[in-house]
C-alpha positions in Angstrom: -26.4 44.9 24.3 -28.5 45.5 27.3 -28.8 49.4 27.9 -27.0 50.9 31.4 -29.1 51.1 34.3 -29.2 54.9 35.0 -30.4 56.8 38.2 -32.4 59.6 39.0 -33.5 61.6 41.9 -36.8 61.0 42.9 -39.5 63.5 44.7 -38.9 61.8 47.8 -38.5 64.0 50.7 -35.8 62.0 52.5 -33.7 62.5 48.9 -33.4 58.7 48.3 -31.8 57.5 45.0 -33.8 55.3 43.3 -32.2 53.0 40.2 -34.3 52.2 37.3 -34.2 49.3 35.5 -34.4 48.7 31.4 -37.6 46.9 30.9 -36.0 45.0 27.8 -32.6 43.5 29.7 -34.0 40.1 30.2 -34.5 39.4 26.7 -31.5 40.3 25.7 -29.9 37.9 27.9 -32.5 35.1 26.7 -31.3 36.0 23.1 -27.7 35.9 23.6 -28.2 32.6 25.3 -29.8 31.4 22.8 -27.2 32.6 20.4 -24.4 30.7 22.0 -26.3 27.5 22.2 -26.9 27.9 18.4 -23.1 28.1 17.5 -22.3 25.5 20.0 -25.2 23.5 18.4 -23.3 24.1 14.9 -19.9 23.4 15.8 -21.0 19.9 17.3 -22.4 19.3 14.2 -19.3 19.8 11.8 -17.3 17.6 13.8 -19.8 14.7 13.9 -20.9 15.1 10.1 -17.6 16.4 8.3 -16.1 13.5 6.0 -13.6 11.4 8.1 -10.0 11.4 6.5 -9.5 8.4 4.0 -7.4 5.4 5.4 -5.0 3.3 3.7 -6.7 0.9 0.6 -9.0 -1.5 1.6 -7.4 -5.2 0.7 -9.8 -7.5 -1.3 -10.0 -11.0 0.1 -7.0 -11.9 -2.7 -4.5 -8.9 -1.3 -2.6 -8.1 1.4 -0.8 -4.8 2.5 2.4 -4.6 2.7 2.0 -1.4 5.3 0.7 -3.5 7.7 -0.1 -6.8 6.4 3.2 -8.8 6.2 5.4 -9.8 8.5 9.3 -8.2 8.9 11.3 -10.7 6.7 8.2 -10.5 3.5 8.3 -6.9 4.2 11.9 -6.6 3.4 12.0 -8.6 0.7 9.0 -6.7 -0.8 10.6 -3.2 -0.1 13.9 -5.1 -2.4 11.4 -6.0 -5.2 10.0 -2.8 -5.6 13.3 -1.2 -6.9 14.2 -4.4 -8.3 10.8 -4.5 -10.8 11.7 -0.9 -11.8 15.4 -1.7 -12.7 14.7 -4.7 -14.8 11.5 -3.0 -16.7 14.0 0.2 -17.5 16.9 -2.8 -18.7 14.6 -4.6 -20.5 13.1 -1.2 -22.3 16.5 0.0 -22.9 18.0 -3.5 -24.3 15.0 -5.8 -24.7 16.8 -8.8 -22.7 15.3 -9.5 -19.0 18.4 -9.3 -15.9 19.3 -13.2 -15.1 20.4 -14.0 -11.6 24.1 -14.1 -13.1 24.1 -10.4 -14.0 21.8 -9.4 -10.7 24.9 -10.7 -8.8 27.3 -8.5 -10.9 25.4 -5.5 -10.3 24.3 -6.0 -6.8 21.4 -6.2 -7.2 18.7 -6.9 -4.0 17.1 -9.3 -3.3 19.0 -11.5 -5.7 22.1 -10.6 -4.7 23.3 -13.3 -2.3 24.7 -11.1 0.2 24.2 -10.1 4.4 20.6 -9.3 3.3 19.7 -12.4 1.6 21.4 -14.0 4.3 19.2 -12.3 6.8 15.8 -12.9 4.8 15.8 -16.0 4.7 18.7 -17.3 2.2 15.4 -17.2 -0.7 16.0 -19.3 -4.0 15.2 -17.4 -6.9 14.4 -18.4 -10.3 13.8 -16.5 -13.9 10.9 -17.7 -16.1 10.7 -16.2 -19.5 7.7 -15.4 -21.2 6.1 -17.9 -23.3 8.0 -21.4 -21.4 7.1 -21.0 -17.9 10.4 -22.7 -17.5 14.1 -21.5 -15.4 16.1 -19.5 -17.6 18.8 -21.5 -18.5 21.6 -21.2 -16.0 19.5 -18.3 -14.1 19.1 -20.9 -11.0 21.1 -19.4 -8.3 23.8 -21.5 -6.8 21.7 -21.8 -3.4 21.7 -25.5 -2.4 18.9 -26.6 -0.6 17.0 -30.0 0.2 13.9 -28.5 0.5 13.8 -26.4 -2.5 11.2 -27.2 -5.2 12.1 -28.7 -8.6 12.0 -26.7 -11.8 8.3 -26.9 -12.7 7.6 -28.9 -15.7 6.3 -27.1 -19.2 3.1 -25.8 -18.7 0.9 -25.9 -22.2 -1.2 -23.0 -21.1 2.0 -20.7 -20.4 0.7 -19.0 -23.5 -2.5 -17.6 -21.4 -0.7 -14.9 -19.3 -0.8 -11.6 -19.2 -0.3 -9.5 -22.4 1.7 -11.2 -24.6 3.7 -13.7 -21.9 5.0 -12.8 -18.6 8.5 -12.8 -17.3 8.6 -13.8 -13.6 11.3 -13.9 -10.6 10.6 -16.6 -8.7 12.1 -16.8 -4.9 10.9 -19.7 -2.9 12.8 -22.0 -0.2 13.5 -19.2 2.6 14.3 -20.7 6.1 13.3 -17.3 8.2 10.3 -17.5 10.6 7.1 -16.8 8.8 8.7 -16.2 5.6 6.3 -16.3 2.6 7.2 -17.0 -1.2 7.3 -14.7 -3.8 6.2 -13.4 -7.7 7.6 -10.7 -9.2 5.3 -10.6 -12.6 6.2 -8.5 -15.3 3.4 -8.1 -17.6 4.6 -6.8 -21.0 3.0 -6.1 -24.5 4.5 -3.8 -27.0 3.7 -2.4 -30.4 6.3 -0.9 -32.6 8.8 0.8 -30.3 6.4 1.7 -27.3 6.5 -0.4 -24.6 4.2 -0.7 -21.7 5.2 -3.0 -18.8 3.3 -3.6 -15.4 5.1 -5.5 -12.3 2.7 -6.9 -9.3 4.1 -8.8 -6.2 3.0 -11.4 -5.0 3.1 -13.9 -1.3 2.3 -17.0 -0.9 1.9 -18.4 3.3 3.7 -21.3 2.1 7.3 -20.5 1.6 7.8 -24.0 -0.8 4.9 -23.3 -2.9 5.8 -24.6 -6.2 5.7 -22.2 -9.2 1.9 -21.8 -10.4 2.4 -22.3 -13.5 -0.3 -19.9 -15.2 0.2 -16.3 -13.7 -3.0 -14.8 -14.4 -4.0 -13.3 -11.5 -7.4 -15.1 -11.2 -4.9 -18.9 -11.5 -3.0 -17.3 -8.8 -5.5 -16.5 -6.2 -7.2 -19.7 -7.0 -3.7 -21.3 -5.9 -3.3 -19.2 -2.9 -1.2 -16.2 -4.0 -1.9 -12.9 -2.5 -1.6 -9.3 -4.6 0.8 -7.1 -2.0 -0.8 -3.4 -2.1 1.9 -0.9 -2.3 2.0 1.5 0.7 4.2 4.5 -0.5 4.4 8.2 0.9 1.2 9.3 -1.5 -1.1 7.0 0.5 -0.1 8.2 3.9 -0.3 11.6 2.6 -3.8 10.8 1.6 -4.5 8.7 4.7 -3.5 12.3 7.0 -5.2 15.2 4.9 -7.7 13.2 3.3 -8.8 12.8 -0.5 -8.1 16.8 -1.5 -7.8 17.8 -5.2 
């Protein structure tokens, strides 16, 4: 702090006041200069170098978000087969049998549930293959006549070469709405003794009449042109605004 100038009375006849000066007051001002560029240098730094927040998951070439990578009518048929995948893996863990198209209808169950929402999305034709035949489930073929729809598919003799021990899969194809894709949900299922451990992944296809793969391994899929949807739920934007914190 620079020291206060102070006065004293000289020897001059006339009694003039003369005001002395600290010899040291313009280094002081040099030093707190100095000091304020320093923490003006430092702040600048932080924000350039500090870590930028972490963004949404990075899509490989083979997956799409469903945040901000599909279209209105795929995202609300996505946002139905979310819910839908955890419903059927709790059935089939609770009674070992998969929910057919039949029962989805009894219990309401979206997307299969042929009501103003299908309507809406797209009027989709939805199928149930059962592990191990890679063929409709008998009498699980909705009702849903359509020229356009594809034909069963035809046994496939590497249905064996899925994931786990088979693969149970809701099919939904044949949906009229603008830009509508078609869809997978694949359950992936292996068990030993009681314990159970099942796995569902969506999956779009650009064309909404792509016929059923066949193999649903995900390396046969993106070979055929099926995307992996990325989940986007209230963790990831969480981690997208505060950043990757333990």
């Amino acid at each position: 702090m620079a020291r206060l100038s102070h006065t004293c009375p000289s020897d001059d006849a006339n009694g003039a006041i003369q005001v002395v000066r600290p010899a040291s007051s313009r280094w002081e001002s040099l030093a707190l200069l100095l000091a304020a560029l320093a923490i003006i240098a430092c702040v600048t730094g932080y924000v350039l170098l500090r870590p930028q927040h972490a963004g949404p998951p990075t899509p490989l070439s083979w997956q799409v978000r469903s945040f901000d990578g599909l279209g209105a009518v795929d995202q609300a048929i996505h946002s139905a087969l979310l819910p839908a995948g955890e419903e059927i893996i709790w059935n089939n863990n609770d009674t070992g049998g998969w929910i057919t198209l039949e029962q989805a209808q009894k219990i309401l169950l979206p997307p299969f549930y042929r009501d103003a929402f299908w309507k809406t999305n797209g009027e989709v034709h939805w199928q149930l293959i059962l592990p191990g035949t890679h063929l409709p489930h008998a009498g699980s073929v909705d009702d849903h006549d359509d020229a356009d729809t594809p034909q069963a598919p035809s046994p496939s003799d590497v249905s064996q070469a899925t994931q786990g021990q088979g693969a149970t899969v809701y099919y939904g194809s044949g949906g009229h709405a603008p830009g509508q894709s078609a869809y997978l949900l694949v359950i992936g299922h292996a068990h030993a003794g009681v314990m159970w451990a099942n796995q569902a992944t969506i999956w779009v296809h650009r064309d909404p009449n792509a016929p059923y793969p066949g193999i649903v391994k995900p390396e046969s899929l993106v070979g055929s042109g099926w995307r992996q949807v990325i989940p986007y739920n209230g963790a990831s934007e969480v981690e997208r605004v505060k950043g990757n914190q333990p």
